[in-house]
FILOGU-296104 format. One record per residue: residue number from 0; residue in three letters; x, y, z of N, C-alpha, C in turn. Coordinates in pm, 1 decimal, m for minus. Layout:
N
{r NUM,ALA,{X,Y,Z},{X,Y,Z},{X,Y,Z}}
...
! end
This chain:
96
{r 0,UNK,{7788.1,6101.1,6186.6},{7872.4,5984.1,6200.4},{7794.2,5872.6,6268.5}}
{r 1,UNK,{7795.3,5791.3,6197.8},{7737.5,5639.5,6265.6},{7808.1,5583.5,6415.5}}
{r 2,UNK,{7759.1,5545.9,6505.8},{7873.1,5492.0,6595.1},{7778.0,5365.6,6647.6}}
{r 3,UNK,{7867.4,5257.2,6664.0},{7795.9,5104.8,6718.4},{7769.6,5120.9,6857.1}}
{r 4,UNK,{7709.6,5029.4,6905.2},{7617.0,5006.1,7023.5},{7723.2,4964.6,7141.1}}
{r 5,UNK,{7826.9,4943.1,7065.3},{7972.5,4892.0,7180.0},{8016.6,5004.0,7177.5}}
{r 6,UNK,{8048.8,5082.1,7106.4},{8110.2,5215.6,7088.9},{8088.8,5317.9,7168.1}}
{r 7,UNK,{7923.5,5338.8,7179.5},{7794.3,5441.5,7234.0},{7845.0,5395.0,7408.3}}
{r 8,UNK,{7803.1,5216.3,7412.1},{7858.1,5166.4,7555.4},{7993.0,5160.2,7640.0}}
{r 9,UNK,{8056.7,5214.6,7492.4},{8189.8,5208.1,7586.1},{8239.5,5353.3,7636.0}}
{r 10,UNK,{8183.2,5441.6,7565.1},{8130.6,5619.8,7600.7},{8098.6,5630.0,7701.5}}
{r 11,UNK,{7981.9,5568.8,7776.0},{7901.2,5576.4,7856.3},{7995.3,5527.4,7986.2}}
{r 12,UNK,{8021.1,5398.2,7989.0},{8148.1,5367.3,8048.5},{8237.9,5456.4,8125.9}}
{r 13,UNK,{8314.9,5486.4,8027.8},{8440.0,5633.5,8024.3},{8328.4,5742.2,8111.5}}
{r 14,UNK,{8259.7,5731.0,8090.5},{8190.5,5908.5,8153.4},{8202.8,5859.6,8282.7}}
{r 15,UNK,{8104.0,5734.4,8279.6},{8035.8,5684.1,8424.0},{8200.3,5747.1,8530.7}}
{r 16,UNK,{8303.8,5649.0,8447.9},{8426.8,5643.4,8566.1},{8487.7,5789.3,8609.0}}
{r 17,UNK,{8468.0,5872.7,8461.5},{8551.7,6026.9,8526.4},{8427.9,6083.4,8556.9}}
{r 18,UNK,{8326.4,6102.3,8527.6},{8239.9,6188.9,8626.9},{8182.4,6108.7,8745.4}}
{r 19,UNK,{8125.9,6044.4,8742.6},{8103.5,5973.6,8871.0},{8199.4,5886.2,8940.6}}
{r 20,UNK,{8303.3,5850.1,8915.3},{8419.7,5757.5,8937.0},{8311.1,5634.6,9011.2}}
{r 21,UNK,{8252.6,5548.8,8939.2},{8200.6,5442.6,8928.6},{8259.9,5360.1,8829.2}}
{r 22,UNK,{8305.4,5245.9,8913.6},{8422.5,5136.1,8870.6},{8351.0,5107.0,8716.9}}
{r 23,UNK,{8413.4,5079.0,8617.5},{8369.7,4998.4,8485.2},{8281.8,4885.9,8493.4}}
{r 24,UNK,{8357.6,4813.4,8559.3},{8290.9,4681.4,8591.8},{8147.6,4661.6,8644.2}}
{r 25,UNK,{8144.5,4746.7,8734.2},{7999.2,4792.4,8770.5},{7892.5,4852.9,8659.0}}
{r 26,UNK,{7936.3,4881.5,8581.0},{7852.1,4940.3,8433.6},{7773.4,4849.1,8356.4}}
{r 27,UNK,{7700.9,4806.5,8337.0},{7683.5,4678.5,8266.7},{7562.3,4782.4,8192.8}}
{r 28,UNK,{7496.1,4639.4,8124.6},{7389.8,4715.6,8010.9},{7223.3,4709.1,8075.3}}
{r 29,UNK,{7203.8,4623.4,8181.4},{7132.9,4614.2,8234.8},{7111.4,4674.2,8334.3}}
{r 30,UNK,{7222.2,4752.1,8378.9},{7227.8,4872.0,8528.6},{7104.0,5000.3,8477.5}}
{r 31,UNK,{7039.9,4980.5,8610.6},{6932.3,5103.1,8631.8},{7048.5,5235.7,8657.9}}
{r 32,UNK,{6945.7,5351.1,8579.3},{7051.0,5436.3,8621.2},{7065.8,5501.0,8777.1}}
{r 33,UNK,{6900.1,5484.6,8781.2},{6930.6,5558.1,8978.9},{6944.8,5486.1,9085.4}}
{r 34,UNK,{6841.9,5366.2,9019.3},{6929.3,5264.6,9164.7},{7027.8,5169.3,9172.8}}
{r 35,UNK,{7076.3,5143.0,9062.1},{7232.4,5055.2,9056.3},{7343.3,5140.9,9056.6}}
{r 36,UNK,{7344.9,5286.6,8955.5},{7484.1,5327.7,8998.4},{7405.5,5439.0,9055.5}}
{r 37,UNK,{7324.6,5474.9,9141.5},{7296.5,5608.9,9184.5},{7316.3,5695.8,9142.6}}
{r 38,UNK,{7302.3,5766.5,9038.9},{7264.7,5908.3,8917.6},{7164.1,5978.7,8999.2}}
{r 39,UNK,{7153.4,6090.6,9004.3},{7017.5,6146.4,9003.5},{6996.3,6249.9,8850.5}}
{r 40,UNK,{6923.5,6304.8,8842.6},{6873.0,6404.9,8730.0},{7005.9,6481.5,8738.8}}
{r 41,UNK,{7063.4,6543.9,8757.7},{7151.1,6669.7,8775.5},{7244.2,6555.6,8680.3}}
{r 42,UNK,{7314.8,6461.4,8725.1},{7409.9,6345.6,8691.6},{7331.4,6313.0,8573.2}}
{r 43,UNK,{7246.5,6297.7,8546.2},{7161.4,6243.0,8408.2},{7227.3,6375.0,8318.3}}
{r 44,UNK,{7193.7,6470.0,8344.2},{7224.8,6591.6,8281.2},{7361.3,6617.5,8199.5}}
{r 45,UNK,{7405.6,6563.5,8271.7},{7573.3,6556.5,8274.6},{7644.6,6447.1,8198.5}}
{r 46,UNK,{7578.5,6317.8,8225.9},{7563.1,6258.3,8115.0},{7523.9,6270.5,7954.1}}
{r 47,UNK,{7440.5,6325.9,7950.2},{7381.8,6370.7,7821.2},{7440.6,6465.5,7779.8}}
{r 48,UNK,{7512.8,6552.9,7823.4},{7600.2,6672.2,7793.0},{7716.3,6611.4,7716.0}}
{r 49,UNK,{7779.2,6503.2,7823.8},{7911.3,6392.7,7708.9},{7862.2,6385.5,7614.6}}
{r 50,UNK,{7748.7,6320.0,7612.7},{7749.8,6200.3,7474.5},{7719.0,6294.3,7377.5}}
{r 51,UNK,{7652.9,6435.0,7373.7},{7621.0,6526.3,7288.5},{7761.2,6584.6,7210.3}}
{r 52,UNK,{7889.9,6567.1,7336.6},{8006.6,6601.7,7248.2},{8057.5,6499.2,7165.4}}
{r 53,UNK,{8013.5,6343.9,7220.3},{8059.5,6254.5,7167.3},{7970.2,6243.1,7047.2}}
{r 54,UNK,{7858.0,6222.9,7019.7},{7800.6,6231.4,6903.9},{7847.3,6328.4,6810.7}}
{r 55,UNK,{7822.1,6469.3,6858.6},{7835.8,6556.8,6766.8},{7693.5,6607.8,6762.7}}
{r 56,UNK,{7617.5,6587.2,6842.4},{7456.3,6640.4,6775.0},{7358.5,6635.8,6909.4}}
{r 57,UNK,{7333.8,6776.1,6917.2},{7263.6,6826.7,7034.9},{7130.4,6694.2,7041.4}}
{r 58,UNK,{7136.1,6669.6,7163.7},{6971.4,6589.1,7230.2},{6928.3,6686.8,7282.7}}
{r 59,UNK,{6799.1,6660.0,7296.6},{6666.7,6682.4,7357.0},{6656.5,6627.0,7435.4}}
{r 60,UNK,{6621.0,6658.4,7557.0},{6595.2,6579.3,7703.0},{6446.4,6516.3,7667.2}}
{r 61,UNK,{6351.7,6520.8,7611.7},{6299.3,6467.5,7570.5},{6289.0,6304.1,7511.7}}
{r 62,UNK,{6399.1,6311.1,7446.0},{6452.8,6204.6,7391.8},{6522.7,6109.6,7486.1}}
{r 63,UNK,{6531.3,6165.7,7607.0},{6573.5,6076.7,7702.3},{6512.9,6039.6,7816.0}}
{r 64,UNK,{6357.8,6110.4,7786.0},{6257.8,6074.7,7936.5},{6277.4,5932.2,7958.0}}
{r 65,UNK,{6234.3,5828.3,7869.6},{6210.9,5731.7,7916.8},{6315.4,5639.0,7957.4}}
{r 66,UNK,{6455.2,5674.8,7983.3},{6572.8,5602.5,7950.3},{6541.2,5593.6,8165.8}}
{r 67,UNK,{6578.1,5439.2,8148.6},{6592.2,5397.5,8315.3},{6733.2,5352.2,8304.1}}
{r 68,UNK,{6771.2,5255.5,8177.3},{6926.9,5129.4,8184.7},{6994.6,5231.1,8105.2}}
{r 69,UNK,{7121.5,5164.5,8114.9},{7236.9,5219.8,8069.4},{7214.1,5125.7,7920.0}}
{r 70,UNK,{7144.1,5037.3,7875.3},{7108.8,5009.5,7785.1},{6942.0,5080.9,7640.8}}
{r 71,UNK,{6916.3,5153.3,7739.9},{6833.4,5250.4,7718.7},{6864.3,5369.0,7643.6}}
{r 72,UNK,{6970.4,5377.8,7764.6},{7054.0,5477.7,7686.3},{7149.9,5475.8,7589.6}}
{r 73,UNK,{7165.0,5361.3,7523.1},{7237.3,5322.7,7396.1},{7152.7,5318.8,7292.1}}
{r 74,UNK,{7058.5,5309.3,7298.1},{6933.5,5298.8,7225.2},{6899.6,5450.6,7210.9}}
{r 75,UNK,{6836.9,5514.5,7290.4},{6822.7,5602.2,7257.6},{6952.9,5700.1,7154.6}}
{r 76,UNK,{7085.7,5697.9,7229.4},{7176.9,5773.8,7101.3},{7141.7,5705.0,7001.2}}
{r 77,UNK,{7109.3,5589.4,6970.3},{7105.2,5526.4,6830.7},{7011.1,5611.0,6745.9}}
{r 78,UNK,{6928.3,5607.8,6870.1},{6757.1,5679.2,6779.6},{6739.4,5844.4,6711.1}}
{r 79,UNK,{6884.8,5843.4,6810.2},{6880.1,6063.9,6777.0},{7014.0,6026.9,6599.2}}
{r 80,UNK,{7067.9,5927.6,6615.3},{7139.5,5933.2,6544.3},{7094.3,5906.3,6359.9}}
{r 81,UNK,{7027.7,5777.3,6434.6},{6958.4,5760.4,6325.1},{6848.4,5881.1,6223.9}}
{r 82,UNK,{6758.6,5937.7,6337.7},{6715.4,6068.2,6340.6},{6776.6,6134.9,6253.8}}
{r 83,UNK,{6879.1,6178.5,6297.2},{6990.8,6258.7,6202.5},{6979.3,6220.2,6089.4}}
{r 84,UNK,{7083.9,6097.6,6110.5},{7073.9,6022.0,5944.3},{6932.2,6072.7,5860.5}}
{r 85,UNK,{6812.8,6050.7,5899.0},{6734.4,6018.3,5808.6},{6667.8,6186.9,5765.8}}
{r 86,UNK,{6734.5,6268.5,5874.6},{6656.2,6405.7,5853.3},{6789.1,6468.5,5723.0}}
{r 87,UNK,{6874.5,6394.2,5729.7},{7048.8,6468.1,5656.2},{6992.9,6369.1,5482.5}}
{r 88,UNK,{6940.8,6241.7,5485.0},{6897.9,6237.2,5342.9},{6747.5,6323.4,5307.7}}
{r 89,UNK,{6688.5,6362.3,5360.5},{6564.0,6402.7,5366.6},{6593.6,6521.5,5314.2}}
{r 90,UNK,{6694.6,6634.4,5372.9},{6788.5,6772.3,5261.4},{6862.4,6719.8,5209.7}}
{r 91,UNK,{6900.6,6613.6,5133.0},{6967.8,6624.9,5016.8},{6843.0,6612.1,4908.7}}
{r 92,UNK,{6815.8,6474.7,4941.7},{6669.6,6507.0,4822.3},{6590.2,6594.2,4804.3}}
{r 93,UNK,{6622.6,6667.9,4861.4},{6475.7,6796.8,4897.4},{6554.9,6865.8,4783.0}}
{r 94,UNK,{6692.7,6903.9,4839.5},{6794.1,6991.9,4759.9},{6855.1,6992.0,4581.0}}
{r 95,UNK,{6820.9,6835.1,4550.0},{6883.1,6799.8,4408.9},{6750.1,6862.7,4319.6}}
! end
């Protein structure tokens, strides 16, 4: 499933407030994740665990070394998604 960059951000959002109960407003796209809303790794973890239900499609922590912003991290789901996408036409053509 495709999902937009407001969509992915407004996910991220929702988590921030029930797992960390960090106000919305405070979320922006430019927020660092450890030193604007204070995350550490464990909380990164936990994060990535949502969005894996919200996607639908296991990440790789890998895929998220380099993520610092909460805009980073919209990008990156884009990139696993897209990923997908392009590995899901890649078996069909393989398959016809």
């Amino acid at each position: 499933m495709k999902y937009t960059d407001q969509e992915i951000y407004s996910k991220i959002v929702s988590v921030m407030e029930e797992l960390f109960e960090i106000p919305a407003n405070e979320v922006k796209l430019e927020s660092r994740i450890s030193e604007d809303l204070d995350l550490d790794s464990i909380d990164a973890i936990d994060l990535i665990t949502e969005l894996q239900n919200f996607i639908g499609h296991r990440i790789q922590p890998e895929q998220f070394k380099n993520v610092r912003t909460v805009i980073d991290i919209v990008k990156a789901s884009q990139r696993v998604l897209s990923d997908i996408e392009n590995e899901s036409k890649t078996q069909q053509r393989t398959s016809v």
